[in-house]
ZAMARGU-4260 file (C-alpha; in steps of 0.2 Angstrom, whole numbers, plus 5000, padded with zeros to 4 digits):
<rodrens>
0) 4886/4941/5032 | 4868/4945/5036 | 4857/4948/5023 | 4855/4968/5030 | 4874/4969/5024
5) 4869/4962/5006 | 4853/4973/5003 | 4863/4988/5008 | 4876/4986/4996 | 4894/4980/4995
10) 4902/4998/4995 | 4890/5002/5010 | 4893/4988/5019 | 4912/4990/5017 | 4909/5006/5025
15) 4902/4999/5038 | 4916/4986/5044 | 4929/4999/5040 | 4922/5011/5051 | 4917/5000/5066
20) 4938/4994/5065 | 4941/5014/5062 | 4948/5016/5080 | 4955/4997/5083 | 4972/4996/5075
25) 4971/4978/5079 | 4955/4975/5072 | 4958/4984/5056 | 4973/4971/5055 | 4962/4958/5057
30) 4951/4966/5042 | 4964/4964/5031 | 4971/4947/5036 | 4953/4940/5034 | 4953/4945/5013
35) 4966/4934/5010 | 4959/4919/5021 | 4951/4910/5006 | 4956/4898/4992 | 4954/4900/4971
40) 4955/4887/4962 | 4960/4875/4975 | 4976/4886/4980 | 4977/4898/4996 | 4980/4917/4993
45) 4985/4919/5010 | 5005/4918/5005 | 4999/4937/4998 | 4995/4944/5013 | 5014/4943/5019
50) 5020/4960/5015 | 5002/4970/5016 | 5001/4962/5035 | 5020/4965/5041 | 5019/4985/5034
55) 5002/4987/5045 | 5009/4979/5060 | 5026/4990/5056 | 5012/5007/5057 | 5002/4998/5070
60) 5020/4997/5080 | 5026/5017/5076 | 5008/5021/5082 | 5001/5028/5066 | 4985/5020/5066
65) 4982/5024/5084 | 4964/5033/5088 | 4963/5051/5087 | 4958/5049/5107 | 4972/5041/5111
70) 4986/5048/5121 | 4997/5048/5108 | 4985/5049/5092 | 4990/5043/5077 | 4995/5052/5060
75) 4978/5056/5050 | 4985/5055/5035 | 4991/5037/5038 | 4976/5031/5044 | 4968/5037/5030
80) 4978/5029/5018 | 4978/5014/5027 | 4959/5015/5028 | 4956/5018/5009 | 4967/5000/5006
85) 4954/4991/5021 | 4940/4998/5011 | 4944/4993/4995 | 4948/4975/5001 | 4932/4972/5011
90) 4922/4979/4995 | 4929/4967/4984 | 4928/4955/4996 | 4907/4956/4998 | 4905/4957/4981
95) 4917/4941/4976 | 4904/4932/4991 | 4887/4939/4979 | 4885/4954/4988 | 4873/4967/4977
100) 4880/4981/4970 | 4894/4986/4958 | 4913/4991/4961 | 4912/5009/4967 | 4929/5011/4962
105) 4943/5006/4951 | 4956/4998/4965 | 4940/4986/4970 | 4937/4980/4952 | 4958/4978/4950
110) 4953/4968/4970 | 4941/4957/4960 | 4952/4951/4945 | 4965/4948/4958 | 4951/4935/4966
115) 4947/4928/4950 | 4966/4924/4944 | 4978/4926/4958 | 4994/4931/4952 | 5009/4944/4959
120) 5005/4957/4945 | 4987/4956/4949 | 4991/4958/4965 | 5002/4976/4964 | 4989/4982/4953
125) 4977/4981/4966 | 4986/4986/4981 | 4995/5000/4972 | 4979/5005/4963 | 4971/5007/4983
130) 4987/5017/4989 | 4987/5029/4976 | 4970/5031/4979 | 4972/5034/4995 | 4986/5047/4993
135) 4976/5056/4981 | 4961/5059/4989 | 4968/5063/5006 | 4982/5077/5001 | 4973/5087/5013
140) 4980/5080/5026 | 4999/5080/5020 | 5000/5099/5030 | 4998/5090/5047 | 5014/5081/5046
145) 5032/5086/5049 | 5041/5088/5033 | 5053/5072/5037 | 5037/5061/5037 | 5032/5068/5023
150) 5048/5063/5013 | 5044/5046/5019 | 5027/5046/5013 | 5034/5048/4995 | 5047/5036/4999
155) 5035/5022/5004 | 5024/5026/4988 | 5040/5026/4976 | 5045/5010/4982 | 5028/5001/4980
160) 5029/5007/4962 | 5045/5003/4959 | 5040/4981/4966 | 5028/4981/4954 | 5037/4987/4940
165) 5050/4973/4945 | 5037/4961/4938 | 5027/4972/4926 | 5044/4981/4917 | 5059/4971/4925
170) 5070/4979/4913 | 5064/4999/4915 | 5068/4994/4934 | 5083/4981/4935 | 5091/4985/4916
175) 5103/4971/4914 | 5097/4962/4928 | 5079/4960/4922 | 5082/4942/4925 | 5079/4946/4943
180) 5062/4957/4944 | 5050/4941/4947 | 5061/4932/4962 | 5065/4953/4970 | 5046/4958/4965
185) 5035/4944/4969 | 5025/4950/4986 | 5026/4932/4992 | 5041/4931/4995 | 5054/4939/5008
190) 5064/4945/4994 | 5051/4958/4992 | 5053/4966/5010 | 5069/4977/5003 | 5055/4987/4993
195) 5039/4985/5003 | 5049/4987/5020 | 5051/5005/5030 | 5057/4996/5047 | 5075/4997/5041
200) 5073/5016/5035 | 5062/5024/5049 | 5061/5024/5070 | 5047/5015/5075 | 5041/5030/5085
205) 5028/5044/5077 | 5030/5060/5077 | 5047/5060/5071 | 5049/5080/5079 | 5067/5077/5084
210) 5074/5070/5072 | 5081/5076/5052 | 5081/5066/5036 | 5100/5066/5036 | 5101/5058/5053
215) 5089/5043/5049 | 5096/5042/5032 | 5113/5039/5041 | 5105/5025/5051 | 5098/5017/5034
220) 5100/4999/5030 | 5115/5000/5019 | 5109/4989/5003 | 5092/4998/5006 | 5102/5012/5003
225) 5108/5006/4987 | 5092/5003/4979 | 5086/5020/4985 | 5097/5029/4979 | 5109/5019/4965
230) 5094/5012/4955 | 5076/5018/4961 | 5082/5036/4961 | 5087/5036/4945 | 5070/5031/4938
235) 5059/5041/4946 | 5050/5051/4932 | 5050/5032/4921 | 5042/5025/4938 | 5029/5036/4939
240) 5026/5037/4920 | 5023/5019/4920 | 5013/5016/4935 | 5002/5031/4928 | 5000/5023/4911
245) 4996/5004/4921 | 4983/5010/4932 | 4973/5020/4922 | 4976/5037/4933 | 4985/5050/4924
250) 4982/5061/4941 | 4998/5049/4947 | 5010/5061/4937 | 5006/5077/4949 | 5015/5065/4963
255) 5030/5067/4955 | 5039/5085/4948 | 5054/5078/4935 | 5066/5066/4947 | 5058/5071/4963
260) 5042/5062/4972 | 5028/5076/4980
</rodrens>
């Protein structure tokens, strides 16, 4: 990093990468596989990057990260999401390196412990703290999409929440089973791709103009279709209670209207 980049300040600088990648889905995967190629305390974090990675190449695949100049452009919304996550990422990134300036926001400080001390429930408090953000600050955008990407949309954020409760409240989101949460929640492992996965709900095409939700539902992955709706479904409101209380934004509960994610 030149030394430009540090006077400017880590959250400027961030801005900076994030919006030179901005139009290069394949240089914005790049951005995000380069946060986790580093090592604490003698191990590698890279095994973390397994989930974040195969979901972008999943979007960068449907073609939801694709330019707004291209022929087919990509979804707005997503990109934007997506973008909030990247910048989060880089920020914490610069200042963990001793790049000036403080965390502009609460996902990059949650991106710093997770640098300090490495663990799976760091982790989902990062990554989900950069979501949410990116959900909230971008509802705006929800208008331009068709209403059956719009269901997914709470169906990709619902199942984040519900992985990191696996390790967080294994019992609020396995019962009995809470035995299970850290093998099905750690992020390392495959495991984890049942929650953290949309390749076995959605077509890997975008827009999805032709198509209803009870026609992809149909298609579903059957024991994706469990979870969804024998277990997850019936914890919704507890879900979004907890993951409001655990990362510190109350604004999480307007995403969700008694059983039912908005």
């Amino acid at each position: 990093m030149s030394s430009r980049g540090v006077s400017a300040g880590a959250a400027h600088r961030a801005e900076e990468l994030v919006a030179v990648a901005r139009d290069d889905p394949a240089r914005r995967l790049r951005l995000a596989a380069q946060f986790y190629d580093r090592r604490v305390a003698t191990r590698s974090i890279r095994p973390y990057r397994r989930a974040e990675i195969a979901f972008m190449r999943w979007q960068i695949q449907r073609g939801l990260l694709a330019s707004a100049s291209a022929a087919t452009p990509g979804s707005p919304w997503w990109r934007a999401v997506n973008e909030s996550l990247l910048r989060d990422t880089v920020e914490a990134d610069l200042l963990s390196k001793g790049a000036s300036g403080e965390p502009s926001t609460t996902a990059v400080r949650h991106w710093l412990a997770f640098l300090w001390r490495p663990a799976p429930e760091a982790w989902y408090r990062a990554h989900n703290a950069s979501i949410v953000a990116g959900y909230l600050n971008n509802r705006g955008l929800v208008a331009l999409e068709t209403p059956l990407e719009r269901f997914f949309m709470d169906v990709a954020l619902l199942r984040v929440l519900y992985a990191h409760s696996l390790l967080r409240r294994p019992k609020l989101a396995l019962g009995r089973l809470a035995v299970l949460g850290a093998l099905l929640g750690d992020p390392r492992r495959r495991a984890a791709d049942l929650f953290l996965s949309l390749q076995n709900v959605l077509p890997d095409r975008y827009p999805l103009e032709d198509l209803t939700i009870e026609t992809v539902l149909a298609q579903e992955n059957r024991l994706a279709r469990i979870f969804d709706y024998g277990i997850i479904s019936t914890r919704i409101e507890l879900l979004y209670r907890y993951a409001a209380a655990d990362l510190d934004e109350p604004r999480i509960s307007a995403l969700c209207t008694g059983q039912c994610p908005v």
